[in-house]
N, C-alpha and C positions, 0 to 999 in steps of 0.2 A: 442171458437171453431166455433161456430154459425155464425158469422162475417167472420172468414177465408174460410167458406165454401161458405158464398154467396160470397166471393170478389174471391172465385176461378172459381166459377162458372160462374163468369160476365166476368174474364179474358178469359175465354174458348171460349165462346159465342163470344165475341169482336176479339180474333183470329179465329175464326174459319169466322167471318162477313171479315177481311179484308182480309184472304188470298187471292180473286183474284181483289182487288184493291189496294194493293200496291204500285202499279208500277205508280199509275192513281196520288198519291199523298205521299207527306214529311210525314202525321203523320198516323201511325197504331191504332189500335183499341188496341193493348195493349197500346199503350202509353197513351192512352186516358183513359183506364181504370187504369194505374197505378199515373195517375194525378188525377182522381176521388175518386180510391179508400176511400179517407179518410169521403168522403162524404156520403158513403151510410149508416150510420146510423142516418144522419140527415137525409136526405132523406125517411127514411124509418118510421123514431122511432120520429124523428121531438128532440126538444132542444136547443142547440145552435149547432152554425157552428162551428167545429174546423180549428184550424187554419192553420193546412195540409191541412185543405179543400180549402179552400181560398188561399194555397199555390199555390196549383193542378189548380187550375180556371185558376187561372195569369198565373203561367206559359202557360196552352195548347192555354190560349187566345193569348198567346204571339207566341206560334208557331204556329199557323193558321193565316200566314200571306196571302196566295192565298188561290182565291176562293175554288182551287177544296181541299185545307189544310180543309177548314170550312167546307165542303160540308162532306166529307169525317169523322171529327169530330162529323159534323151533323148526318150522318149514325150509325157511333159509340154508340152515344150517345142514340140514336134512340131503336138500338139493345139492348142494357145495358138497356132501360128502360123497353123493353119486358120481357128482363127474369128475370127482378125484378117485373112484372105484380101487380098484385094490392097493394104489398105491398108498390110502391114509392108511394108518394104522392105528386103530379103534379105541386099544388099548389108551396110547399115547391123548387119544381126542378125550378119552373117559377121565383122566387125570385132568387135562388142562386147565379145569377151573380151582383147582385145589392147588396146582402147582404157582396159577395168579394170585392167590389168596381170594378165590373168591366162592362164595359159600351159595349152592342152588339145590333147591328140593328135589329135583328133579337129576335122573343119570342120564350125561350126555353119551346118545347110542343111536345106532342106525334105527334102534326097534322102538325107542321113546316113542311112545301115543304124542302128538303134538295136540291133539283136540283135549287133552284131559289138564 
């Protein structure tokens, strides 16, 4: 029950972030959160990664294919890590693309410039 209440809370939070950028970009903040989903209790509780987690990665990594897709992602992402506040653990979020196999220019962090 504890798990569904933070992954409804993070969906909330991430619509309520993309309703007035939409239109700016292909991916929403719920999509983003329902590609993540599976991660926040590694994220959070640490373990292994499951492998819905690593599903969710690939995939959104695969639909951000323009910038403003990433940038957009980048916001999302950003958002979801707020109203998870002290409980993610940054470290763990900084690896998870490398732990999918998945390869990005960019370091996932609270401080990522999303506009760059």
């Amino acid at each position: 029950m504890e798990g569904f209440l933070k992954l409804s809370t993070l969906l909330i939070v991430c619509m309520l972030m993309s309703a007035p950028m939409t239109s700016e970009a292909a991916i929403s903040c719920g999509a983003v959160a329902s590609n993540l989903g599976q991660c926040i209790n590694y994220l959070t509780r640490g373990g292994f990664v499951p492998r819905g987690c690593c599903s969710g990665v690939q995939r959104l990594h695969s639909m951000a294919r323009t910038t403003r897709d990433r940038q957009q992602a980048c916001r999302c992402i950003q958002g979801a890590a707020r109203a998870l506040g002290s409980r993610l653990n940054p470290g763990r979020a900084a690896r998870l693309p490398g732990a999918c196999r998945v390869r990005i220019s960019y370091p996932i962090s609270a401080r990522t410039n999303c506009n760059k």
